[in-house]
DOLUMTI-587354 format. One record per atom (N, C-alpha, C): residue in one letter; z, x, y. Coordinates in steps of 0.001 Angstrom, whole numbers, padded with zeros to 6 digits, always signed. Each point is the difference from the previous one (the first is absolute). Layout:
N
AZXY...
This chain:
215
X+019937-161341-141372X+001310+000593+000277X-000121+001314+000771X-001190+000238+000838X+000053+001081+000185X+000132+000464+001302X+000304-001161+000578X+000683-000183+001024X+001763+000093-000125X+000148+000032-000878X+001763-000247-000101X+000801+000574+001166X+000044+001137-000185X+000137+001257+000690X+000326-000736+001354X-001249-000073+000745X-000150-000437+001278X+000904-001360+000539X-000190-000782-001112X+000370-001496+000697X+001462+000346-000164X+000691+000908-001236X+001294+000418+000358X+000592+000262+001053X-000875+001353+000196X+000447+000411+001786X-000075-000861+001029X-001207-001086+000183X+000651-001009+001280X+000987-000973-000394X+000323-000359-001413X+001357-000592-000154X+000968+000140+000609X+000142+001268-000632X+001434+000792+000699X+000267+000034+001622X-001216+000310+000732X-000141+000089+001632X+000005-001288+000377X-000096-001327-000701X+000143-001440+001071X+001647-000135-000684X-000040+000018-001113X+001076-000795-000494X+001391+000820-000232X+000356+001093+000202X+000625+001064-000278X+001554-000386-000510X+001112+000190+000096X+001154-000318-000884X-000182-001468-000551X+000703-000326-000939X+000013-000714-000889X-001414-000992-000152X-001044+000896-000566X-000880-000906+000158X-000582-001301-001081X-000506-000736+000654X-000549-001181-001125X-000234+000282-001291X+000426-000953-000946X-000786+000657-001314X-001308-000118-000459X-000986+000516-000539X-001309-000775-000123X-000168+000778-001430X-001592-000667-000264X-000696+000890-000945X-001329+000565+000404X-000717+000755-000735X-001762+000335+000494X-000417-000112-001397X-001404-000207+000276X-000677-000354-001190X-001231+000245+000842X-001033+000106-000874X-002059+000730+000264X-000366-001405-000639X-000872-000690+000893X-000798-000826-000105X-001170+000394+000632X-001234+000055-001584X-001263+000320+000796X-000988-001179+000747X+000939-001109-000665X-000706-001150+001210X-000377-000372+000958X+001712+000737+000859X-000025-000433+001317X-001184+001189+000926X-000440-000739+001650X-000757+000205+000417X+000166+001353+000888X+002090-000193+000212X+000547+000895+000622X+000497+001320-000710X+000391+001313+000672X+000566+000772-000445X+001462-000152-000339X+000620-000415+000946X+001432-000699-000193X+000020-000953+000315X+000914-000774-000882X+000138-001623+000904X+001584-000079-000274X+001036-000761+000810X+000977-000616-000290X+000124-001215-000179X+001574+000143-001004X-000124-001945+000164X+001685+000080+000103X+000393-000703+001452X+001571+000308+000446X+000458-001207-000303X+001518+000001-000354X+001101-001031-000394X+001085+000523+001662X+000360-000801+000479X+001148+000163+001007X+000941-001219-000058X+001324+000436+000328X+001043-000898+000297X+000544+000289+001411X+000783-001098+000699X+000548+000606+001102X+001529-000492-000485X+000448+000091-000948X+001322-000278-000612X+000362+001640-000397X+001316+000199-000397X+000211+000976-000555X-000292+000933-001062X-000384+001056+000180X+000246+000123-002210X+000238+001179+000097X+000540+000316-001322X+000913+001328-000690X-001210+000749-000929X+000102+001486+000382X-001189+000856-000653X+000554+000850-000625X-000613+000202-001267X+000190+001027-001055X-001178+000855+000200X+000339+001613+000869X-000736+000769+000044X+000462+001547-000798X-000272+000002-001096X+000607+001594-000658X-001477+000964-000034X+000368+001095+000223X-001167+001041-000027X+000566+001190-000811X+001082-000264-000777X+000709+001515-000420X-000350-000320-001712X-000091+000981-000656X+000104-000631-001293X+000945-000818-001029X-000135-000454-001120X+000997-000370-000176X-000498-000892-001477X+001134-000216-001030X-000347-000441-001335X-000254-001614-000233X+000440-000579+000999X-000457-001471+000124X-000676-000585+000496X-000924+000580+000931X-001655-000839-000079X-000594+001163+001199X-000712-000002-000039X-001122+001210+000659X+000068+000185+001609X+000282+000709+000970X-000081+000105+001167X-001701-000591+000249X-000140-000247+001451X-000976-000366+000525X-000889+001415-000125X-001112-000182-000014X-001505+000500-000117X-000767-000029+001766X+000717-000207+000616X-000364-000523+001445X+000794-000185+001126X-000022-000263+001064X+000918-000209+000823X+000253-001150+000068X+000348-001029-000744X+000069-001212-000251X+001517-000240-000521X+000887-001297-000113X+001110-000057-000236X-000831-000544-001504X+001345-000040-000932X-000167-000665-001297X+000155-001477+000147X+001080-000556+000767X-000168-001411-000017X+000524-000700+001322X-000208-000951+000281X+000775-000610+000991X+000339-001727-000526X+001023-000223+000414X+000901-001202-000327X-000372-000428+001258X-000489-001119+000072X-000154-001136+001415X+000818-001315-000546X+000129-000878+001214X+000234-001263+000060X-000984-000958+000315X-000723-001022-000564X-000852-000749+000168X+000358-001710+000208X-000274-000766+000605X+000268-000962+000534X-000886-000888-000779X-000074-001117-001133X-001070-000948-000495X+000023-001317+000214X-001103-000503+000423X+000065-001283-000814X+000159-000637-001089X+000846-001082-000280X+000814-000534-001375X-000751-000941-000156X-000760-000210-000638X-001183-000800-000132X+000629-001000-000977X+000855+000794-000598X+000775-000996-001553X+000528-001210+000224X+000498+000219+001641X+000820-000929+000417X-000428-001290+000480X-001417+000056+000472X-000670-001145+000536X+000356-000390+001032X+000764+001196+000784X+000174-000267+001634X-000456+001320+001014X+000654+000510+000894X-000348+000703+001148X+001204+001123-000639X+000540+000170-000939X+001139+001145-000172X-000733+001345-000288X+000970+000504+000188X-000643+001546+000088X+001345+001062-000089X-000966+000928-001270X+001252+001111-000616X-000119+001015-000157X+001015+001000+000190X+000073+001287+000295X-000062+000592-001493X-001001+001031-000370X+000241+000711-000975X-000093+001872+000329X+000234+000601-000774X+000208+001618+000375X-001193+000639-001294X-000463+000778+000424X-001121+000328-000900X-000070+001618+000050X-000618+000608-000882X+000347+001412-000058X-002072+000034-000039X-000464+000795+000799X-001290+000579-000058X+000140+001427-000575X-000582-000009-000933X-000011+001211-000629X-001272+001053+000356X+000130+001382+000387X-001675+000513-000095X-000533+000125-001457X-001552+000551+000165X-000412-000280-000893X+000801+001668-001179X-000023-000885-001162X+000170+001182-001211X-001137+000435-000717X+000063+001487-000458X-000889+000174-000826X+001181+000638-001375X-001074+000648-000752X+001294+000154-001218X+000477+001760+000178X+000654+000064+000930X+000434+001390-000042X+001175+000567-000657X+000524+000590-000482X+001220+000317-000632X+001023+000592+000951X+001105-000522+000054X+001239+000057+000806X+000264+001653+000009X+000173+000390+000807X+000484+001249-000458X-000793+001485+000315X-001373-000666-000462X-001174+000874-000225X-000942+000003+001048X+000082-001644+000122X-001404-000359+001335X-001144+000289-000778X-000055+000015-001747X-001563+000303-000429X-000515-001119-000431X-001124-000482-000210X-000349-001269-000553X-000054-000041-001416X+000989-000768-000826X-000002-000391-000496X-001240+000722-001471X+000326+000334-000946X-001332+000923-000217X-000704-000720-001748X-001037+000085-000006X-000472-000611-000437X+000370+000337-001678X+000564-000901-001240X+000362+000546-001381X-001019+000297-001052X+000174+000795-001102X-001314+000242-000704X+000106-001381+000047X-002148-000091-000532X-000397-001001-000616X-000080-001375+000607X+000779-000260+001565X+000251-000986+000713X-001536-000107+000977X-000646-001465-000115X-001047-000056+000053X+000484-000766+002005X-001184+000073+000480X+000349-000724+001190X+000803-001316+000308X-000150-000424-001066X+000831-002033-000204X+001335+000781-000081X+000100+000745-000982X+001620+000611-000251X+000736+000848+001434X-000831+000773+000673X+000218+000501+000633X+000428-000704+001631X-000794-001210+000133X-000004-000678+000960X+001570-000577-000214X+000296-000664-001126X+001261-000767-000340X+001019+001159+000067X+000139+001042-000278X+001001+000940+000018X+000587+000298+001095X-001156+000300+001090X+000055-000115+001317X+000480-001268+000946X+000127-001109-000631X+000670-000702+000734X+000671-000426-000634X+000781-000303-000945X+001103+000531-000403X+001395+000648+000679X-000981+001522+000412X+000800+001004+000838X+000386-000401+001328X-001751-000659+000628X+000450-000308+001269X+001029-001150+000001X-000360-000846-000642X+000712-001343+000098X+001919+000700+000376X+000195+000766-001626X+001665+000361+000400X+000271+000426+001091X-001042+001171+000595X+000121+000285+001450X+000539-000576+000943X-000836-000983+000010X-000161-001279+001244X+001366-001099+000061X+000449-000255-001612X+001336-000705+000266X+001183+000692+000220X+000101+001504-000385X+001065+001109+000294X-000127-000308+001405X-000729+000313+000828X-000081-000225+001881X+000376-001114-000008X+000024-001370-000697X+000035-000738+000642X+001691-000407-000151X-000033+000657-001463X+001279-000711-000375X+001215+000927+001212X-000473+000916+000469X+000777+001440+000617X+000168-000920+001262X-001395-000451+001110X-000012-000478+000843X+001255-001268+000177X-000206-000839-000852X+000693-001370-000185X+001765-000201+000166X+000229+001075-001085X+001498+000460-000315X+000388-000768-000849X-000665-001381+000077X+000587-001506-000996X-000969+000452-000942X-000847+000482-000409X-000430-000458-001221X-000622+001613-001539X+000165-000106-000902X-000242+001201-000715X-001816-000308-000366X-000213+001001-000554X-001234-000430-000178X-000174-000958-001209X+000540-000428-000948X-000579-000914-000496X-000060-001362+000699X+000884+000184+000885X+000378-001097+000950X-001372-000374+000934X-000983+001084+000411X-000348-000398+000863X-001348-000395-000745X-000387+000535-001415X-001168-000149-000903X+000154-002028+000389X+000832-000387-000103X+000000-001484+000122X-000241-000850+001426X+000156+000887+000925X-000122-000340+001512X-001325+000482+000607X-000834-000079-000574X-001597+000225+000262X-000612-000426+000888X-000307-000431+001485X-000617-000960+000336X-001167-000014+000320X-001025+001762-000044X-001100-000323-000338X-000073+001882-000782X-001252+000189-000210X-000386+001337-000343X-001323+000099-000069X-000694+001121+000916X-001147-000203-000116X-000340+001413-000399X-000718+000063-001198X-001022+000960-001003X-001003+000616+000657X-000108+001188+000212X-001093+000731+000844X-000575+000661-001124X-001068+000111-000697X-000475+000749-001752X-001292+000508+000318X-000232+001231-000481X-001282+000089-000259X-000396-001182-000882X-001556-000314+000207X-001037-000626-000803X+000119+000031-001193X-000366+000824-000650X+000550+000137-001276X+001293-000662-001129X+000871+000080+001164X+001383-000298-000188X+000255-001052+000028X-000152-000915+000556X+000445-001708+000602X+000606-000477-001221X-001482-000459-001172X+000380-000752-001366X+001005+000460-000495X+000092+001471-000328X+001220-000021-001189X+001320-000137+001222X+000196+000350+001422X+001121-000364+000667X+000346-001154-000501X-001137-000928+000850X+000766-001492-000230X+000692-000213-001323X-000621+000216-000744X+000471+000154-001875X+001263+000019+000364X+000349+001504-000018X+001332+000447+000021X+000853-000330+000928X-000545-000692+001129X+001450-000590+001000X-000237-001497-001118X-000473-000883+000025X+000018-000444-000605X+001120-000603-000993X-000507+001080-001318X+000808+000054-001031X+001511+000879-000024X+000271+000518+001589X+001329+001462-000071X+000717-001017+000897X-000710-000508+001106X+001573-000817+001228X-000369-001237-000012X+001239-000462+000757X+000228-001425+000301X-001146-000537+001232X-000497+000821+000714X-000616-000110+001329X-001379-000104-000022X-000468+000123-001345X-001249+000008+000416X-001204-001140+000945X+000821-001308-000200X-000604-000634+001191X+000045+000127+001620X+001220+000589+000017X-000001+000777+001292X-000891+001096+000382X-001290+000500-000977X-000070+001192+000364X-002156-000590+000451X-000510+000771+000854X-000749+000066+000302X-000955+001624-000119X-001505-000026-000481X+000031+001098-000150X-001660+000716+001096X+000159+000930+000305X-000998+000367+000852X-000780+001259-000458X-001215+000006-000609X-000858+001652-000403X+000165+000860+001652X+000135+000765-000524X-000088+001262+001041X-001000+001215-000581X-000465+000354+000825X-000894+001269-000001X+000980+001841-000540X+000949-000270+000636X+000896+001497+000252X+001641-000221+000263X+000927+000514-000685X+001131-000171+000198X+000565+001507+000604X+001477-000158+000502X+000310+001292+000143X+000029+000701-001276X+000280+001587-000093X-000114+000878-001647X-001034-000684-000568X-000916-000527-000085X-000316-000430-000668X+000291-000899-001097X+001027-000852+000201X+000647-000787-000415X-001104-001422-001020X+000372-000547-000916X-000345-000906-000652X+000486-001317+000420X+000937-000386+000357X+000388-001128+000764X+001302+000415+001410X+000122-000781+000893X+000351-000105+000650X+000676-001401+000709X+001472-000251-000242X+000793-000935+000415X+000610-000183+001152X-000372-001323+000899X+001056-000782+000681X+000371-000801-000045X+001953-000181+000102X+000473-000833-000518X+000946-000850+001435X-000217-000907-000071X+001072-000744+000943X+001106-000957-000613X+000981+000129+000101X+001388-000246-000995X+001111-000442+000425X+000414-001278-000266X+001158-001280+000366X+001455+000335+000245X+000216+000327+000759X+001383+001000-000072X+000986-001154+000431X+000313-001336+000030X+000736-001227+000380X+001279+000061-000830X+001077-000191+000706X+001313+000468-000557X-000111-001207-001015X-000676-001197+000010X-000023-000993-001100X-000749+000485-000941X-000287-001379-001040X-000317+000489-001518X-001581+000090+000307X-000301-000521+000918X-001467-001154-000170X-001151+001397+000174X-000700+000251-000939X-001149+000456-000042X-001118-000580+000588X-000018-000808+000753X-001570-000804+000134X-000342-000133+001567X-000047+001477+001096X-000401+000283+000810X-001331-000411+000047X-000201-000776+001194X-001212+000439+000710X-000393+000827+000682X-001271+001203-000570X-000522+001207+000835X-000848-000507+001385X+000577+000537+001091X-000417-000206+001382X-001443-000094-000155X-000413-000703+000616X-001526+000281+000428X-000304+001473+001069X-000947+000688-000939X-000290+001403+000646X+000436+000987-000948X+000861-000482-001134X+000418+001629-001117X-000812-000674-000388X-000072-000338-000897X-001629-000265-000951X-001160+000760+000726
């Protein structure tokens, strides 16, 4: 992460007003210093960019928007023909567990061992992430959108993974939606780190297919 800093500043200089949402994460794997991995549409979409403070989910940490709502075009595979359907999807950036208000992370309680601490933290982020989304959407509150999941992918320290999975697991409905990835370094130093991509379809139907390329 100790680059943060830097890859901020050329953010801001390619991409400047309303920019993409993303996340960062330290992988000591890779071979590179930075690497990207880009999602694009050439359809429309609506961006939730706040930078001011505020009691319902955390301003950006970056020059990055919080979310963007696209339109995606699929194949209906259900159908057993050539049809093809429009769904609207909300990309969320990534969350860590910061406190609304404060911008501090989330702080650790007596006696709360890393398993506890990891779950607390996403927890936090998680509400985060559906407040933006539910804000972005306009149709839906957040318990609303806890059900419109269509993927989430877990960025954890090492340490962390087992008792996550546990606790998504045993706390939401989504946990098969969720995929999880060790990371080396989060921003703050964060214990987990969430992205969520989320079904925003004026219908009932929860059972989006995630584009090839968010994964």
């Amino acid at each position: 992460m100790s680059l943060y800093g830097d890859v901020n500043a050329s953010y801001d200089r390619i991409f400047g007003d309303n920019p993409p949402a993303r996340l960062a994460v330290a992988d000591g794997a890779l071979e590179h210093d930075v690497v990207l991995d880009l999602l694009a549409t050439t359809h429309d979409t609506t961006t939730l960019h706040v930078q001011s403070l505020s009691d319902w989910a955390p301003a950006s940490i970056g020059p990055y928007s919080q979310a963007k709502e696209i339109s995606v075009v699929l194949d209906d595979d259900d159908n057993g023909d050539d049809s093809r359907r429009r769904v609207r999807l909300i990309v969320l950036a990534g969350q860590i567990a910061l406190v609304p208000g404060t911008m501090q992370l989330l702080a650790r309680a007596d006696n709360q061992d890393d398993a506890a601490v990891a779950a607390s933290q996403f927890d936090l982020a998680e509400n985060n992430a559906f407040a933006v989304a539910a804000t972005l959407s306009g149709r839906c509150e957040i318990d609303d959108v806890r059900e419109r999941v269509a993927h989430c992918t877990v960025y954890a320290m090492g340490d962390c993974v087992d008792a996550l999975r546990q606790h998504i697991a045993e706390n939401t409905s989504y946990s098969e939606q969720c995929s999880f990835k060790v990371v080396s370094g989060l921003p703050r130093a964060a214990k987990v780190e969430l992205q969520f991509v989320v079904h925003v379809n004026d219908s009932d139907t929860t059972d989006a297919t995630v584009p090839r390329g968010i994964e």
